[in-house]
C-alpha positions as CSV (number, residue, x, y, z in Angstrom):
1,X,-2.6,-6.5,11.4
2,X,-2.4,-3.1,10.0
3,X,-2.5,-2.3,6.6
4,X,-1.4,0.9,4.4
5,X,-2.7,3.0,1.8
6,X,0.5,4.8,-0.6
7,X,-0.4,7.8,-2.7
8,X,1.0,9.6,-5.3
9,X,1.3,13.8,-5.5
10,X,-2.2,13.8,-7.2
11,X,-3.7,11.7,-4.5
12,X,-4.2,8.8,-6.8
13,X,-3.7,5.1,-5.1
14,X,0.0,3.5,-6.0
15,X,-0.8,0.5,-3.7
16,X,-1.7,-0.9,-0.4
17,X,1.4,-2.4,1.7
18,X,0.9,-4.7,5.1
19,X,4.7,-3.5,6.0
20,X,7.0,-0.7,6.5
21,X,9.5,-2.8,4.4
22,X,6.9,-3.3,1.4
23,X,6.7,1.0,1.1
24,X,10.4,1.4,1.9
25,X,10.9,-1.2,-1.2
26,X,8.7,0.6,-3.3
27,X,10.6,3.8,-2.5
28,X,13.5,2.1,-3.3
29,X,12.0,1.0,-6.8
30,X,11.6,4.4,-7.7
31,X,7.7,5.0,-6.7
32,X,6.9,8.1,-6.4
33,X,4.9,7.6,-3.1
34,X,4.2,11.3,-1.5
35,X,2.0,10.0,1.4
36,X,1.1,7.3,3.5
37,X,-1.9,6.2,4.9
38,X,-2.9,3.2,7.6
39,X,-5.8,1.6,6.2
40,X,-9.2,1.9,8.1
41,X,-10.3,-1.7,9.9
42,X,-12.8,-1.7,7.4
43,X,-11.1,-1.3,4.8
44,X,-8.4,-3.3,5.8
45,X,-10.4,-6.5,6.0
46,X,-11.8,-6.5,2.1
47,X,-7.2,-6.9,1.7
48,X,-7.2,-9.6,4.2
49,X,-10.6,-11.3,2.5
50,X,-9.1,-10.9,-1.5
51,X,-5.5,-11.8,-0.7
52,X,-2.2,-9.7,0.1
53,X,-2.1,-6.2,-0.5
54,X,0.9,-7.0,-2.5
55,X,-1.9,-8.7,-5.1
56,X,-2.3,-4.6,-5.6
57,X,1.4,-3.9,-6.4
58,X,2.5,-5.0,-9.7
59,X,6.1,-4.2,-9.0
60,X,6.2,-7.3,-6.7
């Protein structure tokens, strides 16, 4: 399971997405999401452990 990281221009976190859908939707929504990162295993296991990574996104 792969997980993503979406940043803003500055570099600052917008939210964490598990799909290609989730980030398109959040484009969609107007985010301003500049870049996008897949999410270290390591890192992607603390989402998997608290919940979705939409539990980040409080557009959804």
């Amino acid at each position: 399971m792969n997980f993503y990281t979406c940043f803003d221009g500055q570099g600052k976190v917008i939210a964490r997405c598990q799909t290609h859908q989730e980030i398109q939707s959040l484009k969609r929504m107007g985010r301003p999401i500049k870049e996008v990162r897949e999410m270290k295993n390591e890192e992607a296991v603390i989402c998997s452990l608290t919940g979705s990574p939409s539990d980040y996104n409080m557009d959804y």
